[in-house]
N, C-alpha and C positions, 0 to 999 in steps of 0.2 A: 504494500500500500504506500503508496505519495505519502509523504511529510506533510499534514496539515497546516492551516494557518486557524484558528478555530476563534471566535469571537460570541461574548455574551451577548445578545441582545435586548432591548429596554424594553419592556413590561407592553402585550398588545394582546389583542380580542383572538388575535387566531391561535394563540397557545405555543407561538413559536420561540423557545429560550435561548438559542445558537445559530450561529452561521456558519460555515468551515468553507475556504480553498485550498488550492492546491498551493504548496510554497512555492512552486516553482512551474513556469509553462502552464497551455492551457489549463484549464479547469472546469469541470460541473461547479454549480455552488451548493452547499449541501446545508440542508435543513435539519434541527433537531425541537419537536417541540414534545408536550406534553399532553395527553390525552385528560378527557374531563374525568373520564376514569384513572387517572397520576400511573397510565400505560406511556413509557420512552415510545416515540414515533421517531422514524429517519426517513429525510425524504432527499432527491438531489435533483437539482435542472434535469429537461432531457434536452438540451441544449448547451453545447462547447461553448465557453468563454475565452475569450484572450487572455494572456496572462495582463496586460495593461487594463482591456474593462474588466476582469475577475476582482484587480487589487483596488481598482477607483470603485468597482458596488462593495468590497468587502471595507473597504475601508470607509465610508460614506454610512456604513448598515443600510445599506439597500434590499435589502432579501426581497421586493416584493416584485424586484423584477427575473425571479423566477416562476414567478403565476403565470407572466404573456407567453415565457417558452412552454411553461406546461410543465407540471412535474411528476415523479413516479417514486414508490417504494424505493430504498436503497438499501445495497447490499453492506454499506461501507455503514458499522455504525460503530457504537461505543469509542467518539472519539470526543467526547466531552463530557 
């Protein structure tokens, strides 16, 4: 697995607590939230980012612009 870059996120309605990229070259952006039931969810883009916009969304907290790519289940998890 890639070396993460892994970021808390600030308190929002869709239950989402983490953001994660890649340290390095492209990247997914990978989601980590909490279910209403306090079930770990992981979720990651289905859409490649650059490594320049992966570090400007992760560094910004932008996680919502993995809604417009679309996202799915993720294999990669427990990394926060």
């Amino acid at each position: 697995m890639k070396k993460l870059l892994v970021k808390p996120l600030s308190e929002n309605t869709r239950g989402l607590t983490h953001m994660a990229i890649a340290e390095k070259g492209s990247s997914v952006i990978y989601l980590h939230g909490v279910s209403k039931k306090g079930e770990n969810q992981w979720y990651e883009s289905k859409g490649m980012f650059t490594e320049k916009t992966a570090h400007n969304y992760y560094y910004a907290g932008r996680y919502t612009v993995v809604f417009a790519q679309g996202m799915s289940k993720s294999t990669t998890t427990d990394w926060c």
